[in-house]
C-alpha positions as YAML, in Angstrom:
chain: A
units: angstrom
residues:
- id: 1
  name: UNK
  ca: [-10.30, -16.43, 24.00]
- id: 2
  name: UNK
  ca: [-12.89, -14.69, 21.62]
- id: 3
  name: UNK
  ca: [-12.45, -17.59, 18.81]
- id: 4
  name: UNK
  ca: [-10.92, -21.21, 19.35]
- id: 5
  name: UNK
  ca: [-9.15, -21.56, 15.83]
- id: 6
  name: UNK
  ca: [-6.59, -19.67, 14.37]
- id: 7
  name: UNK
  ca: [-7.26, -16.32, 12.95]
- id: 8
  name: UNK
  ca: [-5.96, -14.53, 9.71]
- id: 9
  name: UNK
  ca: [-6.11, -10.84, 10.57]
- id: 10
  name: UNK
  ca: [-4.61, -8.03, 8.11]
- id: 11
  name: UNK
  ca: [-4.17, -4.47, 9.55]
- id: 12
  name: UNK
  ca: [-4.08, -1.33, 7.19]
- id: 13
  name: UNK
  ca: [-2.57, 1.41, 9.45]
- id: 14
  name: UNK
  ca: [-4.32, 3.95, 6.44]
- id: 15
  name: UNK
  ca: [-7.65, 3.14, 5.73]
- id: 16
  name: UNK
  ca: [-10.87, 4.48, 6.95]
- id: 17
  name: UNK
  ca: [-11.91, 7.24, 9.54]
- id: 18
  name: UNK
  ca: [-9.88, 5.41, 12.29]
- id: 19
  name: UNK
  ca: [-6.19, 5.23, 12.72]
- id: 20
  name: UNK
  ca: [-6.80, 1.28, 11.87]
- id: 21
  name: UNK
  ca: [-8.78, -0.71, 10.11]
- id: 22
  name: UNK
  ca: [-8.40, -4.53, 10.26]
- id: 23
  name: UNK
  ca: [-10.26, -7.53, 9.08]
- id: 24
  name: UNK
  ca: [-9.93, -11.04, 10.82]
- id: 25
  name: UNK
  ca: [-11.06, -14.51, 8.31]
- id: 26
  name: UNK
  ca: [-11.21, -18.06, 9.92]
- id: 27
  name: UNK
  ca: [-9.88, -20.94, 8.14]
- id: 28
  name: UNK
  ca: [-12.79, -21.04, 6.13]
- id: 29
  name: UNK
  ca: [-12.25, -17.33, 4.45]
- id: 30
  name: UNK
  ca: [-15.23, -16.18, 6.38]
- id: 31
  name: UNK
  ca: [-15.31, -12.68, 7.85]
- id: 32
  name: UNK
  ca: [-14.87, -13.07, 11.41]
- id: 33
  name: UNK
  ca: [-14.46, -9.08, 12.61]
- id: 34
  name: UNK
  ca: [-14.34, -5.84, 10.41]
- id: 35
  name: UNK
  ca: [-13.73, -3.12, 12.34]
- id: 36
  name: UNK
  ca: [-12.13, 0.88, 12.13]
- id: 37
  name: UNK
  ca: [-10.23, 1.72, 15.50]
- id: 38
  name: UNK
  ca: [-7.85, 3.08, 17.59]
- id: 39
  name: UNK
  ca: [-3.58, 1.24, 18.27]
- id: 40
  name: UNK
  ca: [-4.93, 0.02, 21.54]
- id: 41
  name: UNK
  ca: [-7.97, -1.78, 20.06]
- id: 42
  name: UNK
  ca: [-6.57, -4.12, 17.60]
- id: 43
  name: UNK
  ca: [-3.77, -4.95, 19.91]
- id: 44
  name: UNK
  ca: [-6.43, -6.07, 22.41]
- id: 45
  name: UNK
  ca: [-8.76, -8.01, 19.44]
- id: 46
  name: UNK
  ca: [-5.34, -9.80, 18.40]
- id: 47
  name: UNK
  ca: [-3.97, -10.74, 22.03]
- id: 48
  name: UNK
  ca: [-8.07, -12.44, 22.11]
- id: 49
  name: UNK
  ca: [-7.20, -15.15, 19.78]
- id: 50
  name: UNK
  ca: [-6.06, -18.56, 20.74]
- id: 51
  name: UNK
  ca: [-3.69, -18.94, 17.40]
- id: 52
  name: UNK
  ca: [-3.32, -15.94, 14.71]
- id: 53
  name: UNK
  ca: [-1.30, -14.93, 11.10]
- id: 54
  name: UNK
  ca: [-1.01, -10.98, 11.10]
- id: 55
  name: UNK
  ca: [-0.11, -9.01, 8.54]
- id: 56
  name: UNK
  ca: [-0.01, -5.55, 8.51]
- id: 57
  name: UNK
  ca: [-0.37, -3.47, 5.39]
- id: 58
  name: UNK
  ca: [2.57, -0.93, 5.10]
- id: 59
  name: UNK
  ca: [5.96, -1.09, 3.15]
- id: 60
  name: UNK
  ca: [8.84, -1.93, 5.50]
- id: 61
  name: UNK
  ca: [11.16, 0.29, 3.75]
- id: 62
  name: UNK
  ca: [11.62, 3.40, 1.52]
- id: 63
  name: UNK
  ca: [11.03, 2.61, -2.50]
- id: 64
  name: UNK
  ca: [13.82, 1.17, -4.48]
- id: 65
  name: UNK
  ca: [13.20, 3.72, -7.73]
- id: 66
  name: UNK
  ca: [12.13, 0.66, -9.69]
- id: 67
  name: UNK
  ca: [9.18, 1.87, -11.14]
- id: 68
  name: UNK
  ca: [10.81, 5.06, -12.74]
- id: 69
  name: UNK
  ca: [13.74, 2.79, -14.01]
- id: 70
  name: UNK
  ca: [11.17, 0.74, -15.39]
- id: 71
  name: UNK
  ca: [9.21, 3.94, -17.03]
- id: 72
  name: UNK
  ca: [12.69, 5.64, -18.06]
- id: 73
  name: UNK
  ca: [13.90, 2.28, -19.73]
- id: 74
  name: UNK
  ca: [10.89, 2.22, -22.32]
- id: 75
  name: UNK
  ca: [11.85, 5.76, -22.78]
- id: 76
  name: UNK
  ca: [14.90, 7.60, -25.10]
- id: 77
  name: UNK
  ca: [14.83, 10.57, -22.88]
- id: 78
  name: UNK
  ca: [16.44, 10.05, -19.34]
- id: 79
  name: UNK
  ca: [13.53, 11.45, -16.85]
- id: 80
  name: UNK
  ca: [10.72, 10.69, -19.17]
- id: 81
  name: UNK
  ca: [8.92, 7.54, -19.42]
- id: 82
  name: UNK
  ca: [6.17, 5.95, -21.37]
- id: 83
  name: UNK
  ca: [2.24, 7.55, -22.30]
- id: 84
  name: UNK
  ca: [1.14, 3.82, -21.59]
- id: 85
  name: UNK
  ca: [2.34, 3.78, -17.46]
- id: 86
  name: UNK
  ca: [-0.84, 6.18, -17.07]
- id: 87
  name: UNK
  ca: [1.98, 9.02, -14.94]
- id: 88
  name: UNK
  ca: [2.04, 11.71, -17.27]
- id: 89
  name: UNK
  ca: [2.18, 14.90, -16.02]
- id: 90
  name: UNK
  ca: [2.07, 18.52, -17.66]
- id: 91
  name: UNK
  ca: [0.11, 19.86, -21.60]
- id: 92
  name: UNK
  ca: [0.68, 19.51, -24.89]
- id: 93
  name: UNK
  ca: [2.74, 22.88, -25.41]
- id: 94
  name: UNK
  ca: [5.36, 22.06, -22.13]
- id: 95
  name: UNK
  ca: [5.64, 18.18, -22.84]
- id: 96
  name: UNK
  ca: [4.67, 15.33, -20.88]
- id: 97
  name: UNK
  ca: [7.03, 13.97, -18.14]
- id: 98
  name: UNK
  ca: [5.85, 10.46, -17.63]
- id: 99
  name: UNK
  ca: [8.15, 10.03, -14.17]
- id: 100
  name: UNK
  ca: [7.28, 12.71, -12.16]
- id: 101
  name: UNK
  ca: [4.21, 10.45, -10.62]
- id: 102
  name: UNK
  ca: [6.00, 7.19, -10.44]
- id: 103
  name: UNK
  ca: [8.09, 7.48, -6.85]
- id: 104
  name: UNK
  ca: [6.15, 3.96, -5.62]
- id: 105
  name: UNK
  ca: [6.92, 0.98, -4.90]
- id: 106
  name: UNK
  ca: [6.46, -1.70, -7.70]
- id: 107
  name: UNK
  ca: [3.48, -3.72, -6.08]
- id: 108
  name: UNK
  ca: [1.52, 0.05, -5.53]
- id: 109
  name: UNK
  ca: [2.55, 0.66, -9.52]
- id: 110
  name: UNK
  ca: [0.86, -2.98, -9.93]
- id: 111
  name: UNK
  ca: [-2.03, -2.34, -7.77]
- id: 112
  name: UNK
  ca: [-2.98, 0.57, -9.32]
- id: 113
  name: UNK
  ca: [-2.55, -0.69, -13.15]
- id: 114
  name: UNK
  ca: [-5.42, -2.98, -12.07]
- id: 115
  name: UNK
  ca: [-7.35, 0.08, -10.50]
- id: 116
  name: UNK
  ca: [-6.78, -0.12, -6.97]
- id: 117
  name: UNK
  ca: [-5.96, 2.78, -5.19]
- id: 118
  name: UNK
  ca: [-3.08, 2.74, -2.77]
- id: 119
  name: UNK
  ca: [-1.08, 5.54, -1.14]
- id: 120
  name: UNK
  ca: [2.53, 5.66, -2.90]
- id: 121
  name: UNK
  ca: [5.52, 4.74, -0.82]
- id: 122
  name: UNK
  ca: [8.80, 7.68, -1.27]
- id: 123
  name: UNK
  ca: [11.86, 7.01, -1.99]
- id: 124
  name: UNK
  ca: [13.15, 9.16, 0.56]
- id: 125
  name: UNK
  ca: [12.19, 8.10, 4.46]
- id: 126
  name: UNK
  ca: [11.78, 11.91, 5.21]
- id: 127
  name: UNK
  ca: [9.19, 11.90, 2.50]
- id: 128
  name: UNK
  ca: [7.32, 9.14, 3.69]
- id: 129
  name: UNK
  ca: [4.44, 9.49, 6.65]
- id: 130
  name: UNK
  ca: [5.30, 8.68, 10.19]
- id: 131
  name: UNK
  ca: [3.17, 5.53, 10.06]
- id: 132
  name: UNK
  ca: [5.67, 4.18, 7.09]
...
């Protein structure tokens, strides 16, 4: 076994150049691996260790529409939600639809509030990559 202790190992089927990227802490929180790769390659890194908690970055199903309910509620007009959410789409002489952007799940509507970057999660399956 590559390390005696258990292992906390996230896996983001998205990031990087490689299909995978995946980080792996010891009990401590210090960075044990770091690494871009191929399926086959973090299977292999995570059968290595003696004792492990995975978790694997990607939503498990389609979004619920929560975040446009939430936009549409602070709005009057059905469809069109609020300046403040940061979706607004279109110019001053169409009007603004605030909802267009918002088909996410809550925690990616979260994330992003506080600047992180995350790919958005469809409400539809067929919308949604093969990886989700």
């Amino acid at each position: 076994m590559l390390f005696s202790h258990t292992s906390f190992i996230g896996i983001d089927p998205t990031a990087g150049r490689k299909p995978f990227t995946f980080a792996a802490l010891d009990a401590e929180c210090r960075l044990l691996a770091l690494d871009g790769c191929e399926l086959e390659e973090v299977l292999a890194f995570v059968g290595g260790q003696e004792a492990a908690t995975v978790a694997v970055n990607a939503p498990s199903a389609p979004n619920l529409g929560l975040v446009k309910k939430k936009l549409e509620a602070q709005s009057l007009t059905p469809g069109y939600g609020s300046p403040k959410a940061g979706y607004h789409f279109g110019s001053p002489k169409s009007g603004y639809h605030y909802t267009r952007g918002a088909d996410m799940r809550m925690a990616e509507h979260e994330l992003r509030q506080r600047g992180i970057l995350v790919s958005p999660t469809s409400a539809r399956a067929e919308s949604c990559p093969e990886w989700m």
